[in-house]
C-alpha positions in Angstrom: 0.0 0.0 0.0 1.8 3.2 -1.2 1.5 6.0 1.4 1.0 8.9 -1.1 1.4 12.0 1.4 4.4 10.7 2.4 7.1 13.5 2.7 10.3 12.9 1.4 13.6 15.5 1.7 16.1 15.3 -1.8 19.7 16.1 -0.6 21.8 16.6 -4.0 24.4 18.6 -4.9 23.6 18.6 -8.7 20.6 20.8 -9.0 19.3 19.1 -12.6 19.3 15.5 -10.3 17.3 17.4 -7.4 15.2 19.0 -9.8 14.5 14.9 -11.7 13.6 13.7 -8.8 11.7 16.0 -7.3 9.2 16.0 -10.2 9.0 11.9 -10.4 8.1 12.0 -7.0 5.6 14.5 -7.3 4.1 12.8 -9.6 3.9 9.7 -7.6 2.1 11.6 -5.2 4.9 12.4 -2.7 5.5 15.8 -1.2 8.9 16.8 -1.6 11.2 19.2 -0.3 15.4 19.5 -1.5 18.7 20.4 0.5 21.8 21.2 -1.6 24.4 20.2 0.4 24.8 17.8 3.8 24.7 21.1 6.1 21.4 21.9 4.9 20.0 18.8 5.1 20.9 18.5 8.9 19.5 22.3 9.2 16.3 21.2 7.7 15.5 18.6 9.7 15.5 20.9 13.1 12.4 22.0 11.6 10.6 19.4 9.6 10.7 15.9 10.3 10.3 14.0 6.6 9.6 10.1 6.2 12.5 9.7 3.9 16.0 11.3 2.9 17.1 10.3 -0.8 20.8 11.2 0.3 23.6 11.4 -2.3 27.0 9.6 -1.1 29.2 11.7 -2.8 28.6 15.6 -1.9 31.7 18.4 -1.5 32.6 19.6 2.6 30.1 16.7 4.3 29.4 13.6 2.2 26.3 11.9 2.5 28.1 8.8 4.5 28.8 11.8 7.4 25.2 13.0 7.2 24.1 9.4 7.5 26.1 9.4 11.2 24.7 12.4 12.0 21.5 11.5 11.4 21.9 8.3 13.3 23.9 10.3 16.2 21.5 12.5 16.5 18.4 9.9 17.0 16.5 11.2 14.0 14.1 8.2 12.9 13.6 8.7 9.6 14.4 6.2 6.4 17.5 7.2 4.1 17.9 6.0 1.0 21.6 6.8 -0.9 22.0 8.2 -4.2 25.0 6.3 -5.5 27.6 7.0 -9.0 29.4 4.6 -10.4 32.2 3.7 -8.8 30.7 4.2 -4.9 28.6 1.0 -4.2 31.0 0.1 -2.0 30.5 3.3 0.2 26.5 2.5 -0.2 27.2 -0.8 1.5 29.2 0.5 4.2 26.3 3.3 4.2 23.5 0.2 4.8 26.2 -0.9 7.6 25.7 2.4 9.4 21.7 2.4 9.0 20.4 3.3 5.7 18.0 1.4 4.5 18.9 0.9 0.5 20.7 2.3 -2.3 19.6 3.8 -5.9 22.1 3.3 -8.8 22.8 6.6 -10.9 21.3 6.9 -13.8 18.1 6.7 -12.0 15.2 3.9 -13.6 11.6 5.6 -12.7 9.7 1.6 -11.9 12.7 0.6 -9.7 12.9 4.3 -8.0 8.9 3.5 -7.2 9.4 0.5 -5.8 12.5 1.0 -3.7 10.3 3.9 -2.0 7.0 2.1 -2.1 8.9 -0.6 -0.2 10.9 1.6 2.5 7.6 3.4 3.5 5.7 0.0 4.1 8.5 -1.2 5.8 8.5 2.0 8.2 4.4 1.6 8.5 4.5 -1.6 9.2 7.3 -0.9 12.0 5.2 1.8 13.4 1.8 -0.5 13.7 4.2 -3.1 15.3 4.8 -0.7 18.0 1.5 0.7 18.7 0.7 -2.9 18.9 3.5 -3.5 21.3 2.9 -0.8 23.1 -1.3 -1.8 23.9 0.2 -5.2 24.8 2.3 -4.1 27.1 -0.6 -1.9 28.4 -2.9 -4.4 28.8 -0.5 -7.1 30.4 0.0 -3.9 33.1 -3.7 -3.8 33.7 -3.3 -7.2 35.5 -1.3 -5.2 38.0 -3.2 -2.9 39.4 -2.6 -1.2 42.8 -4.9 -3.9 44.6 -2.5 -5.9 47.6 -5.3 -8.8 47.1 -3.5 -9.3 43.2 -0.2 -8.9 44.2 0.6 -12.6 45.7 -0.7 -13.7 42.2 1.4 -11.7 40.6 4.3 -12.8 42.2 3.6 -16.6 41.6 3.1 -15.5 37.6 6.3 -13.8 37.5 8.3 -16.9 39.5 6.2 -19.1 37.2 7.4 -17.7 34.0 10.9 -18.3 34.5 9.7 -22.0 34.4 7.7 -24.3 32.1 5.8 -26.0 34.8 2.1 -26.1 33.7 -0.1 -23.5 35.3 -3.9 -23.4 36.2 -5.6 -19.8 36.6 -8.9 -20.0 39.1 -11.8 -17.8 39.4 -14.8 -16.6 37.7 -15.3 -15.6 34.2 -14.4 -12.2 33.4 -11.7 -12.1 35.9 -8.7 -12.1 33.6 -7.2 -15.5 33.3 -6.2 -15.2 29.5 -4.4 -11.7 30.1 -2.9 -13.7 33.3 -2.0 -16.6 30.5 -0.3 -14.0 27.7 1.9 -12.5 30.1 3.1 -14.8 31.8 4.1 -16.0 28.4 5.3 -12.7 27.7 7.3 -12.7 30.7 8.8 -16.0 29.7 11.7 -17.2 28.0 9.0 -18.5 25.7 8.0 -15.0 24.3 9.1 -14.9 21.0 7.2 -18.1 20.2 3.3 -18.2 19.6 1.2 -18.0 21.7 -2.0 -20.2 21.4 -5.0 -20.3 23.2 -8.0 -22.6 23.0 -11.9 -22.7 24.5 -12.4 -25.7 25.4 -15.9 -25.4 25.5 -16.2 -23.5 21.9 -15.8 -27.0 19.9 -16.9 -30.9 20.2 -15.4 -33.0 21.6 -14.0 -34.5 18.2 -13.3 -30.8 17.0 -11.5 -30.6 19.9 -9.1 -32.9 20.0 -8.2 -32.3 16.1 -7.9 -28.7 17.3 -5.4 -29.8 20.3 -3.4 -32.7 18.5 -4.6 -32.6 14.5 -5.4 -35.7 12.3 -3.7 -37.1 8.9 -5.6 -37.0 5.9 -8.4 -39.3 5.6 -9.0 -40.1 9.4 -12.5 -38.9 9.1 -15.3 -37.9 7.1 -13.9 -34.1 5.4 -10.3 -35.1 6.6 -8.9 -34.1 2.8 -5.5 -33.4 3.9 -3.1 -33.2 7.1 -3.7 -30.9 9.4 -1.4 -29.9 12.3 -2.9 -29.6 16.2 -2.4 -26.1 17.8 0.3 -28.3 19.8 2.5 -29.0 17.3 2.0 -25.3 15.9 2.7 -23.8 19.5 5.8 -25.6 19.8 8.5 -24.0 21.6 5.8 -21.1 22.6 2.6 -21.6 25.0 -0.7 -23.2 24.7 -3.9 -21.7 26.9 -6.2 -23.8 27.9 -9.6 -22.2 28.3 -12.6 -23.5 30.7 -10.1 -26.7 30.3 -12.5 -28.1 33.5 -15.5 -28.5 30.4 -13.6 -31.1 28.4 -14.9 -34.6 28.0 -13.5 -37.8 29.7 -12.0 -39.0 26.5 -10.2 -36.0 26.2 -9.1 -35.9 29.5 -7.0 -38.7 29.4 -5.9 -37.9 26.0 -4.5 -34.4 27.7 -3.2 -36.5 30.3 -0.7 -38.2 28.7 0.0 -35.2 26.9 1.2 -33.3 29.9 3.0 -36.2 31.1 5.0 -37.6 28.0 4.4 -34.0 26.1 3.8 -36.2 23.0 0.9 -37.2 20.9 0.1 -38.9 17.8 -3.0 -37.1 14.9 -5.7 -38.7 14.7 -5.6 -41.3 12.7 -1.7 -41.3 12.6 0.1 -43.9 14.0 3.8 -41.6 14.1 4.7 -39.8 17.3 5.0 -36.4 17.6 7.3 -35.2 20.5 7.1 -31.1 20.9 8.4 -28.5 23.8 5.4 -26.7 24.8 4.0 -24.8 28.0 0.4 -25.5 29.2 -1.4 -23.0 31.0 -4.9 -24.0 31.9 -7.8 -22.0 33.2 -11.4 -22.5 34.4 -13.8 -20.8 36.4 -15.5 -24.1 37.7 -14.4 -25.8 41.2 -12.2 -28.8 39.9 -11.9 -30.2 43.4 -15.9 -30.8 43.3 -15.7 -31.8 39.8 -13.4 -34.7 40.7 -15.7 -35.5 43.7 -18.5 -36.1 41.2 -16.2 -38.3 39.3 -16.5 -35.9 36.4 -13.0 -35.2 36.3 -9.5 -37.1 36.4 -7.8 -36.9 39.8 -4.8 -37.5 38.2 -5.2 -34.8 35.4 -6.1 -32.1 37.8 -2.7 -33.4 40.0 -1.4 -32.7 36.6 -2.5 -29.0 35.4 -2.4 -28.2 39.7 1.1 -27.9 39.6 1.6 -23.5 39.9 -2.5 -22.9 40.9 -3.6 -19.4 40.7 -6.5 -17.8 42.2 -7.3 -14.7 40.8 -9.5 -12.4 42.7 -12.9 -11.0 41.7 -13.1 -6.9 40.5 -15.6 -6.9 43.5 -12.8 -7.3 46.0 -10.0 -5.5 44.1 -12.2 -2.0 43.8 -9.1 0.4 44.1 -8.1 -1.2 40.5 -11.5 0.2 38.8 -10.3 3.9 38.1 -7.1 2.0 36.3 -9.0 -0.5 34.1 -11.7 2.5 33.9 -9.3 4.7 32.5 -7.0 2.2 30.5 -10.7 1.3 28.5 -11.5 5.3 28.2 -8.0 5.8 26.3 -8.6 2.2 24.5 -11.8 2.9 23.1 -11.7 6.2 22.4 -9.0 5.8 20.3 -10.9 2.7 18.5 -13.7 4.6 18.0 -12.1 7.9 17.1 -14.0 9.8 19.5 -13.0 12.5 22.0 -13.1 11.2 25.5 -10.6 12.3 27.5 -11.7 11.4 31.0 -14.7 9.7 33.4 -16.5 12.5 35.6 -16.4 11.9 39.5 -20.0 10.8 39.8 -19.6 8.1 36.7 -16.3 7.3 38.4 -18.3 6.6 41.8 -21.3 4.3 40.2 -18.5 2.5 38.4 -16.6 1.6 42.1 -20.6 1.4 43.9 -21.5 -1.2 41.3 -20.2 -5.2 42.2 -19.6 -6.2 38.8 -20.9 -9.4 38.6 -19.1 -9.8 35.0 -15.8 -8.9 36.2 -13.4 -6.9 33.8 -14.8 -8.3 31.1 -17.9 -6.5 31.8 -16.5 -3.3 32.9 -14.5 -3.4 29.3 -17.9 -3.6 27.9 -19.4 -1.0 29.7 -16.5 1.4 28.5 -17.1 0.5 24.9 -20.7 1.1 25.0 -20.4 4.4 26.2 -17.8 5.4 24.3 -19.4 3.9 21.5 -23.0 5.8 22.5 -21.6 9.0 24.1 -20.9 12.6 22.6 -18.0 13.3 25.1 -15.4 14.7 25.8 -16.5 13.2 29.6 -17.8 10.1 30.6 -20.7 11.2 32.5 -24.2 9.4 34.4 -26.1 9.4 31.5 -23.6 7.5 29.4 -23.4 4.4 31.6 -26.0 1.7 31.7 -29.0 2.2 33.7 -27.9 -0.8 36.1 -25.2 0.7 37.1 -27.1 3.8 39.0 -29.6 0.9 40.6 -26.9 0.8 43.5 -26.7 4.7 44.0 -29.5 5.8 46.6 -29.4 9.4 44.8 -30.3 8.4 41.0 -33.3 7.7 42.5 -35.4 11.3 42.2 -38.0 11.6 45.0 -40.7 11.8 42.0 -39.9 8.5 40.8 -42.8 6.1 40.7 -43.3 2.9 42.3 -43.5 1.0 38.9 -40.3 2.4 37.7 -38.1 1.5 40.9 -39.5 -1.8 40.3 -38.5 -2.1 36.9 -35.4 -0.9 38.0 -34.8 -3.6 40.3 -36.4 -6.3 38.0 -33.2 -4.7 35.6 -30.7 -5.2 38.1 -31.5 -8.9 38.6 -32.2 -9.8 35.6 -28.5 -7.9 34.3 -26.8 -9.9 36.6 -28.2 -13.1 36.1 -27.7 -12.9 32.5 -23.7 -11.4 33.5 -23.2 -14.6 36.0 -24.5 -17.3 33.3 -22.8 -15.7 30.4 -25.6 -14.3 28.6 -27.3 -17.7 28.7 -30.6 -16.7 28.9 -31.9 -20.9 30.1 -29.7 -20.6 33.0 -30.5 -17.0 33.7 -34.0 -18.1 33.9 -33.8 -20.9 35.9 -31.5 -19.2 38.5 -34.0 -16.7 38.4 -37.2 -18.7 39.1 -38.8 -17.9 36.2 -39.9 -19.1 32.5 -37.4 -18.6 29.8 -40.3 -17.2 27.7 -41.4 -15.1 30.2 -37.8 -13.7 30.8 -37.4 -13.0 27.1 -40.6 -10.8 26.8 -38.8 -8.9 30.5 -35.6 -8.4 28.6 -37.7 -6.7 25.7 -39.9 -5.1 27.6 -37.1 -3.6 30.3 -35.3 -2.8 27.2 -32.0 -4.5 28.3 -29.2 -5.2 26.4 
């Protein structure tokens, strides 16, 4: 993709070459600008800040190999591209040595000129998404942090954790975190340059499953036209996450099993070995320890994934974190959505730490977006936040309010956190509820709830 306002800086001492090339890249839709000498150059770029320098090697008082240092020296990030003669590859080489990213050949062929440039400003776009990508990683495995003492012990374990590939099972209830937990703990690993995989467990059958985890050879079932390779043989060297891993069937289990003890497996319907080096992290939100009560789970599995267990803590009882995440999702989101917030007033700030967030992050995460998404800005007010979020505040309640419409605001409430605690499941929300699954349907439309 050819970034057609990029702005590129000529540095020439011929003036008919500075003039060429100023009008082919003009007319491939670049804005460009021309320095005469080495010293100008380095002037010019104390005031504008170009995506490219086309620099000439060979230039009288500073040659273009010296501006290159300077440049460089100087902590300038810009691309630079030498202009070379006859006679001075050499010099461009030793010019790519110092930093530059290519060289053009004198006399000057317009398709190869387009494409060197075409390819040095992807490369520099590219770098800079890879970046901003690293950068809201990084962000988001500091949200885990928090100020809260009651993550702290967690964290800890993580961090001791990662510097090992013992197999790790994150505890606690949904929403709470536990693949952020997972991807840094790889990140903080010696593991991070390899992938990363992770996989719900309760997303796919059982047989979809296991060709997910381990793969199958061509032909070992029904649509099995060609080999495919398991997410464990992709993942190897890196980390696999194992999500609501307490959900998987019996068959499975033991399949897993002798997975995390041998760390080797064969396709299905293969009959070869395949030995890899990979980290398990495991997470669920159910209680494993009453799961293998009920016989519904291997004893010997959960001995297995219960080797570094990790409880993490509910938002409910790590509160002082709220104006963190709150804020991280403001800047998140409102970058997304290219709108204008730019910070959360104090009486939206004191329904979001009243409210017990039944969801967890993950619901507080969706509450930013939606008022982000829905709001004018540039402050997160009341008004933008979701009516179940006041139902805790005495004051939202106006002393005019009628009887009907505090009771539909508690019928809300309930109903919003039912349908948070069973994962927008709206069977189990009615049966921990009391109530008809119809009749909780014609509620939800008629309460108008999300």
């Amino acid at each position: 993709m050819k970034s057609e306002s990029a702005s590129i800086l000529v540095v020439d001492d011929d003036p008919d070459i500075r003039e060429v090339l100023k009008d082919r890249l003009e007319s491939l839709g670049y804005e460009v600008s021309t320095a005469p000498s080495g010293r100008e150059c380095l002037n010019l770029l104390e005031k504008k800040s170009p995506q490219m320098i086309l620099l000439d090697i060979e230039m009288p008082e500073m040659s273009g190999l010296e501006v290159l240092r300077e440049i460089r020296k100087r902590e300038i990030n810009v691309s630079v591209l030498m202009i070379t003669a006859y006679g001075t590859v050499e010099r461009a080489v030793e010019a790519m040595r110092e930093g530059a990213y290519d060289f053009i050949p004198k006399p000057f062929e317009p398709s190869h000129l387009a494409l060197i440039i075409q390819r040095a400003l992807e490369r520099d776009s590219l770098k800079k998404e890879v970046e901003i990508l690293s950068e809201e990683v990084s962000d988001r495995y500091r949200l885990i942090i928090g100020t809260n003492s009651k993550i702290n012990p967690q964290l800890d374990a993580a961090k001791k954790a990662a510097g090992s590939s013992a197999t790790v099972l994150l505890l606690g209830e949904s929403g709470t975190g536990k693949e952020l937990f997972a991807r840094a703990i790889h990140n903080w690993s010696d593991r991070k340059g390899k992938p990363f995989i992770a996989i719900n467990c309760v997303a796919l059958s059982k047989d979809l499953l296991e060709s997910e985890l381990f793969g199958h050879e061509k032909g070992a079932f029904t649509g099995a036209h060609q080999q495919k390779k398991g997410k464990m043989e992709l993942a190897n060297g890196g980390t696999v996450f194992l999500d609501e891993v307490g959900d998987i069937s019996a068959e499975l289990q033991t399949k897993l099993l002798r997975f995390l003890q041998e760390r080797e497996f064969e396709r299905i319907g293969g009959t070869q070995t395949v030995r890899v080096d990979v980290r398990v992290i495991a997470a669920t939100n159910r209680d494993l320890d009453e799961a293998v009560k009920d016989g519904r789970f291997r004893k010997d599995l959960y001995y297995r994934l219960d080797v570094v267990p990790i409880v993490l803590p509910p938002l409910r009882d790590r509160k002082e974190d709220i104006p963190i995440l709150a804020n991280y999702f403001l800047q998140r989101f409102s970058r997304e959505a290219k709108k204008n917030f730019t910070e959360i007033s104090q009486q939206a700030m004191e329904q979001l730490l009243t409210y017990d967030w039944p969801g967890n992050v993950r619901e507080l995460s969706n509450v930013m977006e939606r008022s982000i998404v829905l709001g004018v800005g540039p402050k997160i007010t009341p008004n933008d936040l979701p009516p179940r979020l006041g139902f805790h505040k005495p004051s939202s309640f106006s002393q005019d309010q009628s009887y009907h419409n505090a009771i539909d605001a508690f019928r809300r409430e309930l109903i919003v956190k039912a349908l948070a605690q069973s994962e927008g499941s709206r069977v189990a929300a009615a049966k921990a509820l009391g109530i008809q699954r119809t009749y909780l349907s014609r509620l939800i439309k008629t309460l108008r709830i999300d």
